[in-house]
N, C-alpha and C positions, 0 to 999 in steps of 0.2 A: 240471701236476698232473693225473692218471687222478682223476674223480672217484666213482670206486667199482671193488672188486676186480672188481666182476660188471659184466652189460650191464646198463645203466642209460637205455636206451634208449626207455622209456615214462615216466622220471623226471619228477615236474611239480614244483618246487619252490613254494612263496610265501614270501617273503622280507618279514615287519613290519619296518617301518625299514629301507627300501632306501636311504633317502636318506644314511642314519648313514654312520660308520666302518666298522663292519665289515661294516654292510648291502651295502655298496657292492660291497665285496670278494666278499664270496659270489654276489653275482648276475654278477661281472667271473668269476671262476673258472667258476664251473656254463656259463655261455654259452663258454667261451673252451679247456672241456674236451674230448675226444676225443671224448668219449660226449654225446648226443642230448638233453641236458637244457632244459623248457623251465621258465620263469622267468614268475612274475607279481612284479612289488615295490609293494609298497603303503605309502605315506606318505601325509598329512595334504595336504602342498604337493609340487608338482613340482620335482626335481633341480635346481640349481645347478651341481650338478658330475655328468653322466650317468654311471652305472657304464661304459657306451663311447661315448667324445669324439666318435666318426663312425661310426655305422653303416656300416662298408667293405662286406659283405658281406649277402646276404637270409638268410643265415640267423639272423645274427646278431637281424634286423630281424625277423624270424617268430618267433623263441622268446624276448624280449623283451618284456614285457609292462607297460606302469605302470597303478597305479590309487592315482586318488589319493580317499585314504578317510579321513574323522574318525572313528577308532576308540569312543571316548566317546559317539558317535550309535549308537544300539541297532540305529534304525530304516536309518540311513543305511550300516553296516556289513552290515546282512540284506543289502541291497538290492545292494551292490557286489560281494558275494561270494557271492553265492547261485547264481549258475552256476556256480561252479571246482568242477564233480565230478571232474576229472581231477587232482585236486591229490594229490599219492601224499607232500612231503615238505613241513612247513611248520618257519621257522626263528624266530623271537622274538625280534628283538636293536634293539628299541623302546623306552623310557623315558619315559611323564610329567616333563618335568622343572619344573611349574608350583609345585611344592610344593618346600620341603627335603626331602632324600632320608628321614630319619629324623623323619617326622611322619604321623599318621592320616592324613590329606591326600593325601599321596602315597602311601600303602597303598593305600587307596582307591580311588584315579585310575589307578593303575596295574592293579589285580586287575577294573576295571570294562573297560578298555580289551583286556585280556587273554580276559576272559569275554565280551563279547561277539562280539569274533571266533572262538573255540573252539566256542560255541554255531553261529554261521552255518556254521563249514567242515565239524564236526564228522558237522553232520546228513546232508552230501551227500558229503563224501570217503570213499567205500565202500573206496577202496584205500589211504588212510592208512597207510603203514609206520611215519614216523617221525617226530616234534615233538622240535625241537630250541630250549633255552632259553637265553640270554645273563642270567649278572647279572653280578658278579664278586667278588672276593676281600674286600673289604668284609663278606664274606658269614660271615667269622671275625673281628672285629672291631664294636665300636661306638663312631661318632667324635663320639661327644656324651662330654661330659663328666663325671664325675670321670671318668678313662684308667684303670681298673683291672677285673681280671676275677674277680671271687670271689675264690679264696684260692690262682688258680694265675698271679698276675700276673706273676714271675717266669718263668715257663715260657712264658707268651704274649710274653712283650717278645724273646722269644729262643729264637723258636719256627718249624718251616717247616711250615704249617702244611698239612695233606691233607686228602682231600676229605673225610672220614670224620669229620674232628673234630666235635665236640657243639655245635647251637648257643647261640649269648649268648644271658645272659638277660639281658634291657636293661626296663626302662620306659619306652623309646624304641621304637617298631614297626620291623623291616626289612621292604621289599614283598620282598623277594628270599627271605624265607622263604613271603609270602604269595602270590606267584608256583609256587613250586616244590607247595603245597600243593595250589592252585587247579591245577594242571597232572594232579599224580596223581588230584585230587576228580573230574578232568571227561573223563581218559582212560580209570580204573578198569578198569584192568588189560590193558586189551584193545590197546595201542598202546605200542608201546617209544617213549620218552624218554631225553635228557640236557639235563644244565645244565653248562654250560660260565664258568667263573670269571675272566679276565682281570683284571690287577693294572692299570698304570697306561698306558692304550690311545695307542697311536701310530698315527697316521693322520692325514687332510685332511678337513677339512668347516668349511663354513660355517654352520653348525645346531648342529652339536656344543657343549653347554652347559659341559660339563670336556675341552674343547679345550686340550690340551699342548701340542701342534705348532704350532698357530695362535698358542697366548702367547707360545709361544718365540721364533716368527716375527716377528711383530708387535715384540718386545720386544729381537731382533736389528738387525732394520732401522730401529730409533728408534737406536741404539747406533752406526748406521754413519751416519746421516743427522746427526746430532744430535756426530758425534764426541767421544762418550762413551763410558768402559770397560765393558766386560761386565764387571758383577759378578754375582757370586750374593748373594742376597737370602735367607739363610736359615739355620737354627739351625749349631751347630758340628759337631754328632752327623749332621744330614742334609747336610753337606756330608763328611764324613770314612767316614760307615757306610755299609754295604748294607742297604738299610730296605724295598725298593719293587723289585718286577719289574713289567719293562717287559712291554708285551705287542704285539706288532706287528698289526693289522687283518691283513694277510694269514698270519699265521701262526692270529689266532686263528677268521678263515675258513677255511683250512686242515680247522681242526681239527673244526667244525662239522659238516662234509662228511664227513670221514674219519669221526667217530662215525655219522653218519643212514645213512653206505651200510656199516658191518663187521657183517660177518654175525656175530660174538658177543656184539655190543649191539640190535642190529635184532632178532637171535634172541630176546629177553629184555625182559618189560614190564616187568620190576622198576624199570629206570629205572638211569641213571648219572651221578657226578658228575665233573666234570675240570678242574681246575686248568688255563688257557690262557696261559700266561707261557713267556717269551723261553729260559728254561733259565739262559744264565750272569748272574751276579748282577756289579752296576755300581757305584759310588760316581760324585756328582757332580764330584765331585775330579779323579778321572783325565779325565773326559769333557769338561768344562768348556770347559777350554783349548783343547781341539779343535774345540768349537763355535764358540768366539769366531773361529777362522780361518775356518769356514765361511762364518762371515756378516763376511769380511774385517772386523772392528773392531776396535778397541787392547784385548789380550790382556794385560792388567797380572800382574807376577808375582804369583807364588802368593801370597803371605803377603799380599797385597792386594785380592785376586779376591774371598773370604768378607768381606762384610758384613754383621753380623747386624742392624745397624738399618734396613739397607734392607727397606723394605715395598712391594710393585711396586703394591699398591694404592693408595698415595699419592702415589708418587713418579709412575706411569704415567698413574691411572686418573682424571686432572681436564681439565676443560673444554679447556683450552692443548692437552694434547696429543692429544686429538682432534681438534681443526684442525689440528696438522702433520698428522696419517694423514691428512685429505684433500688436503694439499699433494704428500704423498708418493704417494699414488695417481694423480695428478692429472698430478705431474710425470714419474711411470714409467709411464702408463697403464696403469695396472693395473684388475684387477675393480673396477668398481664397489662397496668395503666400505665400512661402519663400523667404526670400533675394535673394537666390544665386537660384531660378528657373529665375529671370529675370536678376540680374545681376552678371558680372562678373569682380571683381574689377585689378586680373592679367591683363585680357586683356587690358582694357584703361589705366593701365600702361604701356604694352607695346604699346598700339597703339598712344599713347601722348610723347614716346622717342624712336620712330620707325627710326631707325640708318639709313634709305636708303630714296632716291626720288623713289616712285614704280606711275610712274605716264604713262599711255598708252593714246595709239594714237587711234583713230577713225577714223582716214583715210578711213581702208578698209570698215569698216560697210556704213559709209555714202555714200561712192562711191557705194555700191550697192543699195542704195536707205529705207536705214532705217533712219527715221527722229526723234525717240523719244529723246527727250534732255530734262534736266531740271537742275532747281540750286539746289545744294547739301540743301544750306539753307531751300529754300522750302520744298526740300525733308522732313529734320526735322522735320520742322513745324509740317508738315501733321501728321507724323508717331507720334508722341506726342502727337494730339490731339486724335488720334487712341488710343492710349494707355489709354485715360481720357474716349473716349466713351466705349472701354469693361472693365473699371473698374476695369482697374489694376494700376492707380493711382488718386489722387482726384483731 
């Protein structure tokens, strides 16, 4: 992928949350693109999984940068980043995840970690073009409870929702609107922005808190070790409907890139928002069976694959079966994990009896001339076979 239409050839990225999902992705593309970009990524703790497995080459190793920084330190944040005057694009795709998403807590924690870095870079990047932000699709939705939206609850359950729509009004905080606010309060006017939305993130990481790939994973290879059926674990409507775009890490790097360097968004401080999902829409149904073969396990027919009383947090998430994961690591020699550093068995309970259709439109992205699309399915694939080559499953 050309990482800009123009010569990008003094490009200096920083990348918060290199170590994430899609952090990873963006600092693999920018270094791995035609054009001369160079890379700082800044995380808390050092890689587990390097955005490049082996530096082959010195360039790669010259515009490469890590620093690792506790954002939430005011003092500590000054200090690590108060030389990057050459920083021309900076990318946000970082999260607190210490609090519940929908709590003052993590408003908070997130808008402090946000502000202090914007304060350090803000003062010394004299050629700042462009601040690129990461929430996601969540960002039309509130998943606290009662599940209704005013008087249009109708229209939301069965809605694709764009970037434009109005947001919730909840008595629950989203940081993702206190993100976007803090973002225009501390640019004001003078620096083009986007936020970019991804629905339900595909990718690898050993950090990642709503790790799908890693549950999946984890919850495959118990299935093959354990000679037990893949079933699914979840309501009738989230096995049967389209409720949830996939979002692929390199699609939705991709897309990061392509909004910081198009000259009709760089042109303009107003700011942008963009919907980061796969394009075509999935059902677990179709896809299911085809997982099951991937992770070679008994594929039972259909009319017995949906169980709605299965709970992978109970069935998965006890003592027992975290001793097999160390047998099975032990016996495949695989990465040194714990269960719960790749999966998380809450999450794919909620994300398999997820109460709402949270499914967005791509209108606006494509009408500006962004083409990355792909099938959720493939997506899988890929990211599973990923997971078998850094040998965090056999």
């Amino acid at each position: 992928m050309a990482a800009s239409e123009e010569d990008a050839t003094n490009d200096v990225a920083i990348i918060f949350g290199v170590t994430g999902l899609v952090g990873r992705e963006i600092a693999r593309s920018l270094i791995s693109s035609e054009s001369s970009w160079k890379v700082y990524g800044i995380a808390r703790n050092h890689p587990e999984i390097p955005p490049f497995s082996s530096p082959t080459n010195k360039k790669t190793s010259n515009l490469y940068h890590f620093i690792s920084c506790d954002l939430l330190n005011p003092s500590e944040t000054h200090k690590k980043l108060s030389s990057l005057h050459d920083v021309t694009h900076v990318f946000w795709v970082t999260w607190a995840s210490q609090y519940p998403l929908d709590t003052h807590e993590s408003l908070e924690q997130n808008k402090t970690m946000m502000s202090n870095a914007l304060n350090s870079i803000l003062t010394i990047a004299k050629n700042l073009k462009h601040v690129s932000l990461q929430t996601g699709t969540k960002h039309y939705v509130s998943l606290q409870p009662p599940f209704h939206h005013d008087d249009d609850e109708e229209k939301r359950l069965h809605f694709y929702y764009h970037e434009e729509f109005p947001r919730i009004t909840s008595k629950t905080p989203s940081f993702y609107y206190a993100l976007e606010d803090l973002l225009m309060e501390k640019l004001n006017g003078k620096v083009s922005w986007s936020v970019h939305r991804p629905g339900l993130l595909l990718g690898i990481s050993n950090r990642s808190f709503y790790n799908f790939i890693g549950s999946l994973c984890v919850y495959g290879t118990f299935c093959k070790h354990l000679k037990v059926p893949f079933v699914f674990g979840g309501t009738r409507k989230c096995w049967e409907e389209a409720y949830i775009d996939g979002s692929d890490a390199r699609l939705v790097a991709e897309q990061h890139i392509w909004a910081s360097t198009r000259k009709e968004i760089v042109s303009s401080t107003k700011g942008h928002a963009f919907n980061a999902i796969n394009g075509p829409i999935f059902t677990w149904k179709e896809i299911w069976p085809i997982l099951g073969k991937k992770f070679e396990v008994e594929v039972v027919p259909e009319e017995m694959m949906l169980m709605e009383d299965f709970w992978y947090s109970i069935e998965m998430g006890n003592e027992k079966k975290k001793q097999v994961w160390e047998e099975i690591v032990e016996k495949n020699g695989l990465v040194r994990t714990k269960m719960e550093d790749l999966a998380n068995w809450e999450f794919l309970d909620a994300l398999f009896r997820f109460p709402l259709k949270l499914l967005g439109s791509r209108e606006k992205v494509d009408g500006l001339g962004f083409v990355g699309r792909c099938k959720t399915l493939n997506s899988i694939l890929y990211w599973i076979d990923c997971m078998r080559d850094e040998k965090f499953i056999p």
